[in-house]
C-alpha positions as CSV (number, residue, x, y, z in Angstrom):
1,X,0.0,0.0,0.0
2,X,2.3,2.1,1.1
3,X,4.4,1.6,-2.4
4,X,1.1,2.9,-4.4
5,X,0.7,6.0,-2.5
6,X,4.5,6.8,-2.6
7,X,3.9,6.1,-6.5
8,X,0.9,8.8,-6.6
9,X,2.8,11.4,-4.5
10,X,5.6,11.1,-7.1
11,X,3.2,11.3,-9.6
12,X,1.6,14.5,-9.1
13,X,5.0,16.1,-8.2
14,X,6.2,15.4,-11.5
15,X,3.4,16.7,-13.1
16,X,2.8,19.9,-11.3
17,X,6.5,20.5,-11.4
18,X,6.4,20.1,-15.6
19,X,3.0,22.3,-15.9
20,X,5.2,25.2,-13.3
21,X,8.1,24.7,-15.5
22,X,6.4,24.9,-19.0
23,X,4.4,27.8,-17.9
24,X,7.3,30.0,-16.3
25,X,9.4,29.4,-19.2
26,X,7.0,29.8,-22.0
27,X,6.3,33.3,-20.3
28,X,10.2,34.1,-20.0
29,X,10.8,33.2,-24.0
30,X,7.7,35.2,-24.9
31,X,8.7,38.1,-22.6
32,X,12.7,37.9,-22.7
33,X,13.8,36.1,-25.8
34,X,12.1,36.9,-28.6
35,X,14.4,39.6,-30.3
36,X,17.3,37.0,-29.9
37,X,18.9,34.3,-32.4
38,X,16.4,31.9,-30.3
39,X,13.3,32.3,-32.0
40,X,14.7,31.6,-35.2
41,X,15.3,27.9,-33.9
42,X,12.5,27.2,-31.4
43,X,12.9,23.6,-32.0
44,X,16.5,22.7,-31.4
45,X,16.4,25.4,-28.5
46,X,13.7,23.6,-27.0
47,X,15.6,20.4,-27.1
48,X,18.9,21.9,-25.4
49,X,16.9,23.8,-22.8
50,X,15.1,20.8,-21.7
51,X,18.3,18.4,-21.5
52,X,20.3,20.9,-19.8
53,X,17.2,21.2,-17.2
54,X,16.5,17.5,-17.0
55,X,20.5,17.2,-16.4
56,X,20.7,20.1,-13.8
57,X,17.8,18.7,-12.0
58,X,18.8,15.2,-11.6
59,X,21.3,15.7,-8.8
60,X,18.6,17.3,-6.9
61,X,15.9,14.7,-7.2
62,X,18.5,12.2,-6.4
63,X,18.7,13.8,-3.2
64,X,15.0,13.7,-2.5
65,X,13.3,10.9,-0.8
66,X,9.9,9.9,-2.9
67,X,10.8,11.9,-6.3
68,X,13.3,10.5,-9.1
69,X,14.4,10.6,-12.1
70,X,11.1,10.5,-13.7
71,X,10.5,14.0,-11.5
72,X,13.5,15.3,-13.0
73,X,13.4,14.2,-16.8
74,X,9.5,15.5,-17.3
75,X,10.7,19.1,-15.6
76,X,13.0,18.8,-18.4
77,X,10.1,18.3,-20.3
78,X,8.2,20.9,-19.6
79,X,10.8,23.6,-19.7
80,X,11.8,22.6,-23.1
81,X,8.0,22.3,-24.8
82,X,7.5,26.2,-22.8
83,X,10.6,27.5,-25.0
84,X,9.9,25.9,-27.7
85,X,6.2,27.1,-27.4
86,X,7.1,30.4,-26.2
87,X,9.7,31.6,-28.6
88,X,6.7,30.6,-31.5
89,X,4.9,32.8,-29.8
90,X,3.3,36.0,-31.9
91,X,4.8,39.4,-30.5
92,X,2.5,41.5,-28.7
């Protein structure tokens, strides 16, 4: 039992920490890097964002009792789809 609710804890981390980190950096691309060499690539900056997140992150998950990688490789995730998204944006 306990092993199921440990699963659903980890669960719901990783997916509120992806939706936080796709929102915060979709907003920072649309607000911050849309003038730069970014936006002509969304796609491959995207990818790079979200494996340097997913690698940065990793340590720290390790560290943390119920999380893991999974926690770590979907805030990756969600960073990378926000840039991608963000930088695709239209200007306002």
């Amino acid at each position: 039992m306990f092993e199921f609710i440990a699963f659903l804890v980890a669960l719901v981390a990783a997916t509120v920490v992806a939706i936080y980190g796709h929102s915060r950096s979709r907003a920072f691309s649309r607000r911050r890097l849309r003038y730069t060499r970014v936006a002509e690539r969304p796609g491959i900056a995207g990818v790079m964002v979200g494996v340097g997140t997913a690698l940065l992150a990793a340590p720290v998950v390790a560290l943390l009792p119920i999380v893991g990688a999974g926690t770590a490789m979907a805030l990756g995730a969600g960073v990378g789809s926000g840039v991608a998204m963000g930088s695709r944006d239209p200007m306002e």
